[in-house]
PyMOL Python script that loads the backbone (N, CA, C, O; Angstrom):
from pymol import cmd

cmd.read_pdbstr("""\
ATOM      1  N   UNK A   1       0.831  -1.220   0.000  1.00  0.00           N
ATOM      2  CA  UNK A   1       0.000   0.000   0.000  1.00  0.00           C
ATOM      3  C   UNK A   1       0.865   1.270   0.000  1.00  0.00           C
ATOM      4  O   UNK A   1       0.470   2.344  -0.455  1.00  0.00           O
ATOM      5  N   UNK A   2       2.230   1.040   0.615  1.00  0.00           N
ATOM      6  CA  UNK A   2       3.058   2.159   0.631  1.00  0.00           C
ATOM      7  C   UNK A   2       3.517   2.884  -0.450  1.00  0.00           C
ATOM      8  O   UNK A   2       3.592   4.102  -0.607  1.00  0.00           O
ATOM      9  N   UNK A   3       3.953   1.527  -1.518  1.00  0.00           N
ATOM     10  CA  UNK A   3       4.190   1.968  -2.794  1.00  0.00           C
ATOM     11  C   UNK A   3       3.786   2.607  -3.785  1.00  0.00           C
ATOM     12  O   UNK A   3       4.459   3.134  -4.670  1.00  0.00           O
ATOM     13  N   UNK A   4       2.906   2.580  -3.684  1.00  0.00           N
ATOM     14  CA  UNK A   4       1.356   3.049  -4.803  1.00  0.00           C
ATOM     15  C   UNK A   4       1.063   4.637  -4.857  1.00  0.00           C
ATOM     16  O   UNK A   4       0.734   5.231  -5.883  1.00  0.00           O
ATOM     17  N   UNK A   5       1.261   5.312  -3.406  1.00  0.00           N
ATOM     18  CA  UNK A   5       1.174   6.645  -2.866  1.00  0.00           C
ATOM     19  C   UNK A   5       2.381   7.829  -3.215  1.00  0.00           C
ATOM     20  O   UNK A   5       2.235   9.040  -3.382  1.00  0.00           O
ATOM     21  N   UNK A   6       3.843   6.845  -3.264  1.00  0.00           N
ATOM     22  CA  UNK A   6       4.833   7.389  -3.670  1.00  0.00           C
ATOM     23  C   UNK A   6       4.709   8.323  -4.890  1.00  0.00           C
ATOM     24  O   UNK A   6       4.794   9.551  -4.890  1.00  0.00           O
ATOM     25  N   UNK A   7       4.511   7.566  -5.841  1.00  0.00           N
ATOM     26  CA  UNK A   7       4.448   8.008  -7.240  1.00  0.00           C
ATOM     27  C   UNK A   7       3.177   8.948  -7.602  1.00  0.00           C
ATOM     28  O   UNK A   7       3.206   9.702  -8.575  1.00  0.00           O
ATOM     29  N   UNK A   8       1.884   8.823  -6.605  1.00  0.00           N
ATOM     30  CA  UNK A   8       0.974   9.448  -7.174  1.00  0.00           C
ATOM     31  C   UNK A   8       1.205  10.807  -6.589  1.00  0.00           C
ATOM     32  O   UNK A   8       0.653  11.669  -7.272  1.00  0.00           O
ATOM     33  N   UNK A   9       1.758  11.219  -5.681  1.00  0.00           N
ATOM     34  CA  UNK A   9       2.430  12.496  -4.577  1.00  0.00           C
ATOM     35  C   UNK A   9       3.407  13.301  -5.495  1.00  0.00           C
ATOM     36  O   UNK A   9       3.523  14.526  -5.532  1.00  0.00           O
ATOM     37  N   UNK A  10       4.223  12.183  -6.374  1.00  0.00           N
ATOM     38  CA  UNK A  10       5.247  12.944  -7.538  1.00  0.00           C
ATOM     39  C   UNK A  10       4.464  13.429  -8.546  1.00  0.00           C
ATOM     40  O   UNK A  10       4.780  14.482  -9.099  1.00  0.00           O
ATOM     41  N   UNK A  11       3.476  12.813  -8.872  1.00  0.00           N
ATOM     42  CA  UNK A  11       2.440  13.001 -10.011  1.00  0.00           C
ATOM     43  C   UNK A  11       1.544  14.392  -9.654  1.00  0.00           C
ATOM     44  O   UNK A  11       0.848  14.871 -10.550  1.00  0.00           O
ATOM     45  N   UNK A  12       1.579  14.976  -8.423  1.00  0.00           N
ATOM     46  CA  UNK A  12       0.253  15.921  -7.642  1.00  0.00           C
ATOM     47  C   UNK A  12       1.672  16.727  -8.163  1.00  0.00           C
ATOM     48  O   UNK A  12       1.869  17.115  -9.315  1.00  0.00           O
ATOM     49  N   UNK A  13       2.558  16.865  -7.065  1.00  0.00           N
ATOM     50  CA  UNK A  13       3.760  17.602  -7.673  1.00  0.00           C
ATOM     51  C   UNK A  13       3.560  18.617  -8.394  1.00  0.00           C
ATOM     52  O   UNK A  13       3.188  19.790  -8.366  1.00  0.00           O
ATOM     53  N   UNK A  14       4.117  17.361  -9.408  1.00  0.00           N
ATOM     54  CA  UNK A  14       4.500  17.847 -11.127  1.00  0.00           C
ATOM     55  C   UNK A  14       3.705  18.181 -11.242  1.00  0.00           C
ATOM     56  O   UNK A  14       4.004  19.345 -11.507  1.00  0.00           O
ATOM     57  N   UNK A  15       1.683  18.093 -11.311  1.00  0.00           N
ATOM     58  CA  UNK A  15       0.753  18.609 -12.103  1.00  0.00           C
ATOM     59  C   UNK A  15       0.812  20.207 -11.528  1.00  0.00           C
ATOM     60  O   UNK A  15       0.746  21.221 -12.222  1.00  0.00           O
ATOM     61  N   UNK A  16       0.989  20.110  -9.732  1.00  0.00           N
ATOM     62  CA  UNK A  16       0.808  21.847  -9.586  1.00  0.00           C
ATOM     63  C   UNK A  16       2.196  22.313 -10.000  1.00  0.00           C
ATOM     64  O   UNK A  16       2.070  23.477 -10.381  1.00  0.00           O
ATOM     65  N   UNK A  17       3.155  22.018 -10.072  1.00  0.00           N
ATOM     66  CA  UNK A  17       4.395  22.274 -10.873  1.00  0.00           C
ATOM     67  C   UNK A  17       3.485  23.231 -12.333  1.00  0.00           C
ATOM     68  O   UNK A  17       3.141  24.408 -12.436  1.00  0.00           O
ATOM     69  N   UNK A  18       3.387  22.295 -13.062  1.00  0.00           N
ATOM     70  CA  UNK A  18       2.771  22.761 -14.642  1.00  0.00           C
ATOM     71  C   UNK A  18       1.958  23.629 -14.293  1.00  0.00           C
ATOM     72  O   UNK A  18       2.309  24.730 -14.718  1.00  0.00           O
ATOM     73  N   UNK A  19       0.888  23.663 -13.628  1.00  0.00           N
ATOM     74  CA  UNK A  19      -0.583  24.303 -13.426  1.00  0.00           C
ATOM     75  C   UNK A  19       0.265  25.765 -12.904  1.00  0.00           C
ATOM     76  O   UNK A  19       0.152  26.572 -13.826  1.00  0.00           O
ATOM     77  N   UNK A  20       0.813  26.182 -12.117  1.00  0.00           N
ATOM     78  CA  UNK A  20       1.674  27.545 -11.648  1.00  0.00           C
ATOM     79  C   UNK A  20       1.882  27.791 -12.809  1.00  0.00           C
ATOM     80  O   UNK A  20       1.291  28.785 -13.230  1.00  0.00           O
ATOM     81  N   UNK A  21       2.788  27.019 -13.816  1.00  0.00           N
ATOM     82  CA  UNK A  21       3.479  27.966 -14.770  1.00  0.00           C
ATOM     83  C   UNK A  21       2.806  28.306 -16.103  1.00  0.00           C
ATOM     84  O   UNK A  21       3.213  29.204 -16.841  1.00  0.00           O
ATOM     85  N   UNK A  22       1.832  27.591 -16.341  1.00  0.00           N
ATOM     86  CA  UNK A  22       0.771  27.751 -17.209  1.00  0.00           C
ATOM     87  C   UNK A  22      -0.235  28.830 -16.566  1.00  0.00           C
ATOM     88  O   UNK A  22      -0.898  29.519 -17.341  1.00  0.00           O
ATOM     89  N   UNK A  23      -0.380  29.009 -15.118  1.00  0.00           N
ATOM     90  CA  UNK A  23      -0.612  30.250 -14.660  1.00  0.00           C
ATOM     91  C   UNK A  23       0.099  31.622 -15.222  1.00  0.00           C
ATOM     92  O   UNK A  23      -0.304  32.552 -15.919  1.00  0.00           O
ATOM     93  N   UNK A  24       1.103  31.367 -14.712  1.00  0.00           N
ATOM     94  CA  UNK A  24       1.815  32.615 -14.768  1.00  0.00           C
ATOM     95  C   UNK A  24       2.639  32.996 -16.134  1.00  0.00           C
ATOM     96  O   UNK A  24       3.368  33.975 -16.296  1.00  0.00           O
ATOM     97  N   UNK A  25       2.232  31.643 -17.355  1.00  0.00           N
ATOM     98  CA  UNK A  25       2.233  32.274 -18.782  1.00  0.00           C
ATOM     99  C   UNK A  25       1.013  33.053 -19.447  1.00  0.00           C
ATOM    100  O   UNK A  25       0.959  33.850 -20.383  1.00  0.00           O
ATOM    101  N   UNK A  26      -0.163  32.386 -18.402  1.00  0.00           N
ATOM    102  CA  UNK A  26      -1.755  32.912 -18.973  1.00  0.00           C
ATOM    103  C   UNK A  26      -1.482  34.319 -18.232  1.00  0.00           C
ATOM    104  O   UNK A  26      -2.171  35.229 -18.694  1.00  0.00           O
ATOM    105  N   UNK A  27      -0.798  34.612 -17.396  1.00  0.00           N
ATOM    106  CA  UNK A  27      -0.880  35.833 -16.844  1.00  0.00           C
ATOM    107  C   UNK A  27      -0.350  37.106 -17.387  1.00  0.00           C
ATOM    108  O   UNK A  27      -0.862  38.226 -17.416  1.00  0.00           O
ATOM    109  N   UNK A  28       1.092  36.559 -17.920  1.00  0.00           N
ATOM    110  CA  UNK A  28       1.905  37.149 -18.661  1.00  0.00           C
ATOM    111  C   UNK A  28       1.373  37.764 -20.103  1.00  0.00           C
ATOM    112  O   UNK A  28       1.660  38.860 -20.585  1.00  0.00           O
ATOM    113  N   UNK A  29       0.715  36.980 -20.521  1.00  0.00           N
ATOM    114  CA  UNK A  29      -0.269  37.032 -21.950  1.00  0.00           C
ATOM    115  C   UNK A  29      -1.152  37.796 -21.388  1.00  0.00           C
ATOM    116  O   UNK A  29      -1.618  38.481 -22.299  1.00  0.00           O
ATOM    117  N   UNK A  30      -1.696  38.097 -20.308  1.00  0.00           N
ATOM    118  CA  UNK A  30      -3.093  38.880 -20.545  1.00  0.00           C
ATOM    119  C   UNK A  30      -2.220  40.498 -19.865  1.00  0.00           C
ATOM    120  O   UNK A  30      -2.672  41.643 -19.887  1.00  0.00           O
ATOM    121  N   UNK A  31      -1.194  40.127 -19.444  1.00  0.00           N
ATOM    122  CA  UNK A  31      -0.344  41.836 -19.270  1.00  0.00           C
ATOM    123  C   UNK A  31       0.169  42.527 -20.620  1.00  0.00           C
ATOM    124  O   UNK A  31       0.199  43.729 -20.883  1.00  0.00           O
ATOM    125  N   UNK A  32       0.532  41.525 -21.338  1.00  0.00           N
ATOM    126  CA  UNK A  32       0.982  41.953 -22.493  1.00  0.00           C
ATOM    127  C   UNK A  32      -0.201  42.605 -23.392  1.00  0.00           C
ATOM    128  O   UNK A  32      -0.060  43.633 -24.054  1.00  0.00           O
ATOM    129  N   UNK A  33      -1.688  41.649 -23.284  1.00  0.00           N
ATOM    130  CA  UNK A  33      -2.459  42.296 -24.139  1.00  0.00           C
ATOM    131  C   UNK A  33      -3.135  43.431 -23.557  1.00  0.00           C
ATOM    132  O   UNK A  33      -3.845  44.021 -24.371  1.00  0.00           O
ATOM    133  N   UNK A  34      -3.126  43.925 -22.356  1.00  0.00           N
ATOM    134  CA  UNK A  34      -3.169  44.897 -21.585  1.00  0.00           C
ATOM    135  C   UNK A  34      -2.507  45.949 -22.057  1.00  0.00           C
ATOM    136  O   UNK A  34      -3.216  46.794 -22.603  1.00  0.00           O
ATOM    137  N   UNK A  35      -1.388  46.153 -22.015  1.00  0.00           N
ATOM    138  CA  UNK A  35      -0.540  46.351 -22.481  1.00  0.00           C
ATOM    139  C   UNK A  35      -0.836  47.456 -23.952  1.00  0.00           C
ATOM    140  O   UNK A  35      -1.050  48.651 -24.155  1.00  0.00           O
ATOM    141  N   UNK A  36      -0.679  46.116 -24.791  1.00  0.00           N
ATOM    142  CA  UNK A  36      -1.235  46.680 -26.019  1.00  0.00           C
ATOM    143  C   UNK A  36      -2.790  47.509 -26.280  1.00  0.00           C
ATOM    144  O   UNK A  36      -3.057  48.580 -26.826  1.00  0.00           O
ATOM    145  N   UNK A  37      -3.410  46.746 -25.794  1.00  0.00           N
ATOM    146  CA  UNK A  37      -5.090  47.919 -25.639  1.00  0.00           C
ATOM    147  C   UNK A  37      -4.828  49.226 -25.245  1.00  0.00           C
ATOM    148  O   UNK A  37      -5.351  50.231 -25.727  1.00  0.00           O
ATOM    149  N   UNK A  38      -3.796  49.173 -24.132  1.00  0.00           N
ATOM    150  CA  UNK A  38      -3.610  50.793 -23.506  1.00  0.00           C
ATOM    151  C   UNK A  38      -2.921  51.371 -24.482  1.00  0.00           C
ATOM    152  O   UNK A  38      -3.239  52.558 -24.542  1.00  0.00           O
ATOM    153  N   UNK A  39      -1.854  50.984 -25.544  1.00  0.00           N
ATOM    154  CA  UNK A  39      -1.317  51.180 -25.924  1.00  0.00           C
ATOM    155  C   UNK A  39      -1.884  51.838 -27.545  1.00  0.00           C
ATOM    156  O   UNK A  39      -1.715  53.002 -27.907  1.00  0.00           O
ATOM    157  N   UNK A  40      -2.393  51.036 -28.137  1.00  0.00           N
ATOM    158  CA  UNK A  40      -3.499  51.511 -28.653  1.00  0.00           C
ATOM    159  C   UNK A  40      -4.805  52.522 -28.579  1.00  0.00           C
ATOM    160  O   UNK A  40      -5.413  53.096 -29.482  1.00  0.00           O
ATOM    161  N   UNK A  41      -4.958  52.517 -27.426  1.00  0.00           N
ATOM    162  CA  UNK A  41      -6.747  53.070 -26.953  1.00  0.00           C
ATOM    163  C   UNK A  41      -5.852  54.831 -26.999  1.00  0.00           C
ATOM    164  O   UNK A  41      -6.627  55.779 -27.128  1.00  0.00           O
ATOM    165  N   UNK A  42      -4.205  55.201 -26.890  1.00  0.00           N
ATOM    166  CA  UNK A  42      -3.954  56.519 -26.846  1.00  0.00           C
ATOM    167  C   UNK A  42      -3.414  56.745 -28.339  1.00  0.00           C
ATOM    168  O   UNK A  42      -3.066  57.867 -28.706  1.00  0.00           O
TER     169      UNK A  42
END
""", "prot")
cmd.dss("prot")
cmd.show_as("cartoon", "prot")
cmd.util.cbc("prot")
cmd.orient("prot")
């Protein structure tokens, strides 16, 4: 039973691993198009 838990704990990990940085590329993208609207709208 011990074994089984190991790997799925590396697996939670890695997914919030990805999920942060796919955050903070969706974030990056919506500053940039921010960005540009303001940039535009003058």
């Amino acid at each position: 039973m011990m074994l089984p838990s190991k790997p799925n704990s590396g697996t939670k990990q890695r997914k919030l691993l990805m999920d942060s940085r796919t955050a903070a590329w969706q974030s990056s993208i919506m500053e940039k198009l921010l960005t540009i609207t303001q940039l535009s709208a003058i």
